[in-house]
C-alpha positions in Angstrom: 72.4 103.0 94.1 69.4 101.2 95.5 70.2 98.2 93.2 73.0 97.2 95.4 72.4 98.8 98.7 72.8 96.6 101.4 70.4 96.5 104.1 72.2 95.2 107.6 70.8 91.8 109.0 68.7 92.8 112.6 71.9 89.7 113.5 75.9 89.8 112.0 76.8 86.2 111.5 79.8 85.2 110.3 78.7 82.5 107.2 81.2 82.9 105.2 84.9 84.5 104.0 84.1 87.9 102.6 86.7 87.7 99.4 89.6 89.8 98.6 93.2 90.2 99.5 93.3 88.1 103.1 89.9 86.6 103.5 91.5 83.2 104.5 92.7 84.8 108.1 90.4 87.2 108.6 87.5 85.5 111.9 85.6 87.5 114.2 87.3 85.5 116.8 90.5 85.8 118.5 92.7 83.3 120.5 95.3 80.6 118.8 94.3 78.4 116.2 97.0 76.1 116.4 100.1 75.5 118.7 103.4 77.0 117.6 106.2 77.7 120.1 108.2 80.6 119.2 111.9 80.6 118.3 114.6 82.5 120.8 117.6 83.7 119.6 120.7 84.7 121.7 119.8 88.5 122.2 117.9 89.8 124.7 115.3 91.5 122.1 113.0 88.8 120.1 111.0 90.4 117.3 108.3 88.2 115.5 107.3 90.3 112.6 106.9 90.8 108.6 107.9 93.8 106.7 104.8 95.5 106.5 104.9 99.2 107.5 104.1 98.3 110.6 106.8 95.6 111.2 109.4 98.4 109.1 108.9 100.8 111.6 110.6 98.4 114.4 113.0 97.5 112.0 114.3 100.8 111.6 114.2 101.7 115.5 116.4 98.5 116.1 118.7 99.4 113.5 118.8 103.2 113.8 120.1 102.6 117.9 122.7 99.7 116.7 124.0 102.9 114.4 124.4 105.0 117.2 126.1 102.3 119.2 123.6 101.0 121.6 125.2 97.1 121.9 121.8 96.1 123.4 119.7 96.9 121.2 121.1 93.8 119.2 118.5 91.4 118.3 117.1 88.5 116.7 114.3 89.0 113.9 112.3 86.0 112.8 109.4 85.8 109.9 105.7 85.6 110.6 103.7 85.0 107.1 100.6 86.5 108.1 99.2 84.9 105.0 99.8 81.8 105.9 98.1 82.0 109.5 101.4 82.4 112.1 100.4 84.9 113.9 97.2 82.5 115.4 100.4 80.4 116.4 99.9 80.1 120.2 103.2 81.4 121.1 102.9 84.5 119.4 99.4 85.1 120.9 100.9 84.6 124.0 103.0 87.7 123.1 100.5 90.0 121.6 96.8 88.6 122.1 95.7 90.9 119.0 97.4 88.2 116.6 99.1 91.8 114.7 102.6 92.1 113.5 105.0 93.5 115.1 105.7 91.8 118.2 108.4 91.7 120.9 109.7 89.9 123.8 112.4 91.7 126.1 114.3 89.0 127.9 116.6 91.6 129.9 114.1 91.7 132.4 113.1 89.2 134.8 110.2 88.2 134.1 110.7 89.2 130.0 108.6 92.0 129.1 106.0 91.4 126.3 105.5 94.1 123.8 102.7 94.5 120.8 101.8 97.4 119.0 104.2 99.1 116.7 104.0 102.7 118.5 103.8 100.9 121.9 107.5 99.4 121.0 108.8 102.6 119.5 107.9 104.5 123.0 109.3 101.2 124.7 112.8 101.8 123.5 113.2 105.6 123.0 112.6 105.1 126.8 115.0 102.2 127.2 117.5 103.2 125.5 117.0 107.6 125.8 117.5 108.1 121.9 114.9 109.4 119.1 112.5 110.8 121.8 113.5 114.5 122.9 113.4 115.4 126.0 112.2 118.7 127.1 108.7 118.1 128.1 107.7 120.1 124.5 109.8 118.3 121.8 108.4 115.0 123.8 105.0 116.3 124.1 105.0 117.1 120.3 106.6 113.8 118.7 104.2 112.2 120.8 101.2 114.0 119.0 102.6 112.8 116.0 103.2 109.3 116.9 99.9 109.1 118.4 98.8 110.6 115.2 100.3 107.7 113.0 98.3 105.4 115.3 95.1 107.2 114.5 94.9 107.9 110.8 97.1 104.4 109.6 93.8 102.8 110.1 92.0 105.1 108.1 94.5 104.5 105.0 95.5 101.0 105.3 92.3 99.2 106.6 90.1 102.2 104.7 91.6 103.3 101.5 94.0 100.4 100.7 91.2 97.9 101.0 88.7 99.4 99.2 90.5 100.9 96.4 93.1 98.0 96.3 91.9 94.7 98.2 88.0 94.8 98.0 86.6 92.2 95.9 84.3 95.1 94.3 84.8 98.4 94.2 82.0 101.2 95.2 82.4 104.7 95.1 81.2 105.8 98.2 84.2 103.8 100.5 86.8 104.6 98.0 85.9 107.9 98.0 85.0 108.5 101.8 88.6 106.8 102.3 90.6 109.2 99.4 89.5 112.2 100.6 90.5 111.5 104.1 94.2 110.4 102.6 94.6 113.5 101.1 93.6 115.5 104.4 96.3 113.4 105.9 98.7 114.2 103.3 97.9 117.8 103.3 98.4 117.5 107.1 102.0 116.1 106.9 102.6 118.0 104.0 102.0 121.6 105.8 103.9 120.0 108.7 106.9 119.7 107.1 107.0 122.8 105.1 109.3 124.6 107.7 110.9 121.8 109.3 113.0 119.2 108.6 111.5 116.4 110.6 108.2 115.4 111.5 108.3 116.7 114.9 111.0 119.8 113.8 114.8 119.9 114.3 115.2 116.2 115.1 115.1 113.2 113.7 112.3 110.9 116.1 110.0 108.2 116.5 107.4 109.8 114.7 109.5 110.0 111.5 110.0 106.0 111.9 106.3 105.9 112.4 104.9 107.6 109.7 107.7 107.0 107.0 107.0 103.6 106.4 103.2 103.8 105.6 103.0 107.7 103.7 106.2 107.7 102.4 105.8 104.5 100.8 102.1 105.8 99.4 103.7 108.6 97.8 106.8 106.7 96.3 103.5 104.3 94.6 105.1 101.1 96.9 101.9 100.4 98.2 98.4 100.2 96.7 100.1 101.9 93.0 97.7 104.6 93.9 100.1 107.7 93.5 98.8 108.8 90.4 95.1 108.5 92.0 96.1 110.5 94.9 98.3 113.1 92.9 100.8 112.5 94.9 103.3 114.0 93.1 101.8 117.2 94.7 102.5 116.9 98.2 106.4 118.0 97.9 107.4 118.2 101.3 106.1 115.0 101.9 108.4 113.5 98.9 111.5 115.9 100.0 111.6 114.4 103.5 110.6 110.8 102.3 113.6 110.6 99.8 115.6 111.8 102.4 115.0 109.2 105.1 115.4 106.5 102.7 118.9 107.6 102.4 119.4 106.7 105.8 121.8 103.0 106.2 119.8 102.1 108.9 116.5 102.5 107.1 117.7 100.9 104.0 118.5 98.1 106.6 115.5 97.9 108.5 113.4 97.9 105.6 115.0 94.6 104.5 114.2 92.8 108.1 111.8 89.9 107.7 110.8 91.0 104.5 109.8 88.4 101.7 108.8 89.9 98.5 110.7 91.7 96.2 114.2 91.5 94.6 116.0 88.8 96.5 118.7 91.4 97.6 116.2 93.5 99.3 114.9 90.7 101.8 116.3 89.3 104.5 114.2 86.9 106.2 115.3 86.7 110.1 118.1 88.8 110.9 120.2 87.6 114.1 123.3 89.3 113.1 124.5 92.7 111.6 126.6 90.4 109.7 123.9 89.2 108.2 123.2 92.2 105.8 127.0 91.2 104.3 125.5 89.3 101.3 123.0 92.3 100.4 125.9 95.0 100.7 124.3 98.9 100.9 125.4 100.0 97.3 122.3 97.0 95.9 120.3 98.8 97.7 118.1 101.4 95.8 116.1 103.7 98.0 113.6 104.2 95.5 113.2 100.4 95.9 111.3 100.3 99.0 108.0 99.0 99.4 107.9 99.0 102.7 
């Protein structure tokens, strides 16, 4: 190891783009690089995201209140192609200043009501709109935890284990295996969970599930970072029962499909303003085994 051991400068400077998977927008530096207004649609809910598991969960919320009739929860979904640098747009970091996907403008109010962070806009409308949040103060209290939870350890897999084992220009042993075992503590955690429950947070179907469905159950259904075979994930059954099970869920399979542009074409839909406009990419094309989301 003392070959390649890097020895910290006394100074960080940013000289140059480190490599790998989305060097070209990663800066030290925040603030708009450009100006870009952003687009408003006709509903009071603007979303600016990409389907990411991140943007997904939103998705998902959106859709899973239109299924239980909420009328205004209706909204307008345009793309942001992080890849390409949007999210410096000016506009959007008027909306969320962290220049992250997913964010959200609430034009019911007056002023609008700017919202960033995925579990920030999950809590936002449970509260709005009193669904997927229970409310006895212990069912909230404990999908809470576990929202809260999501928040916490996403970093640890995406930003930690995807990157290294998947992303990094190089790969070294220690990250990739500081960040694998920490994955499979979490999995182990989720996994125990839901051994005598249906749900994340027990009887009913929450926020946490739309949380933390997007980013583990998509690990161990090998949709992101094809590292399911690494992580044995064929292991953590509970995990896998209550994954395929959400994914058989309409409004997931159509929430999933929100802003996303990768893929089979029938499993994207670009900007969604419209429940019509899931007509040409009808349910039964819709594979749940499909989702990399």
């Amino acid at each position: 190891m003392a070959d390649n051991t890097y020895t910290p400068p006394k100074v960080w400077k940013w000289d140059a783009a480190s490599g790998g998977a989305f060097a070209n927008i990663n800066r030290p530096i925040a603030g708009p690089t450009h100006d870009q207004e952003l687009p408003v649609g006709k509903h009071p809910l603007q979303l600016y995201s990409l389907a990411t598991p991140n943007g997904v969960k939103v998705t998902v919320m959106l859709e899973e209140l239109l299924e239980l009739g909420f009328e205004g929860a209706e909204y307008d979904a345009y793309l942001v192609r992080i890849t390409e640098g949007d999210q410096f747009g000016s506009g959007f970091v008027g909306v969320n200043p962290n220049s992250k996907i997913p964010a959200m403008m609430d034009h019911s109010t007056n002023p609008p009501i700017r919202l960033f962070e995925s579990g920030s806009i999950l809590l936002y409308l449970a509260e709005k709109f009193g669904a997927f949040l229970p409310k006895d103060p212990a069912g909230r209290a404990e999908c809470l935890n576990w929202l809260f939870w999501q928040m916490g350890s996403a970093p640890m897999l995406g930003g930690g284990f995807g990157h290294f084992y998947a992303y990094a220009p190089e790969k070294y042993e220690y990250p990739i295996n500081r960040y694998t075992m920490e994955v499979k503590r979490q999995l182990d955690v989720l996994d125990r969970q839901l051994a005598d429950r249906p749900y994340i947070a027990g009887d009913e179907y929450t926020i946490a599930d739309m949380a933390i469905w997007p980013w583990y159950g998509a690990l161990v259904k090998n949709k992101v970072y094809e590292a399911a075979e690494f992580l044995e994930a064929h292991t953590y059954t509970n995990v896998i029962r209550w994954t395929d099970e959400l994914a058989k869920r309409p409004a997931v399979q159509r929430g999933r499909m929100v802003n996303r542009a990768w893929g089979e074409p029938s499993s994207q839909l670009h900007e969604r303003h419209d429940a019509s406009d899931f007509e040409l990419r009808t349910q039964d094309k819709l594979d749940p085994e499909n989702s990399t989301s």
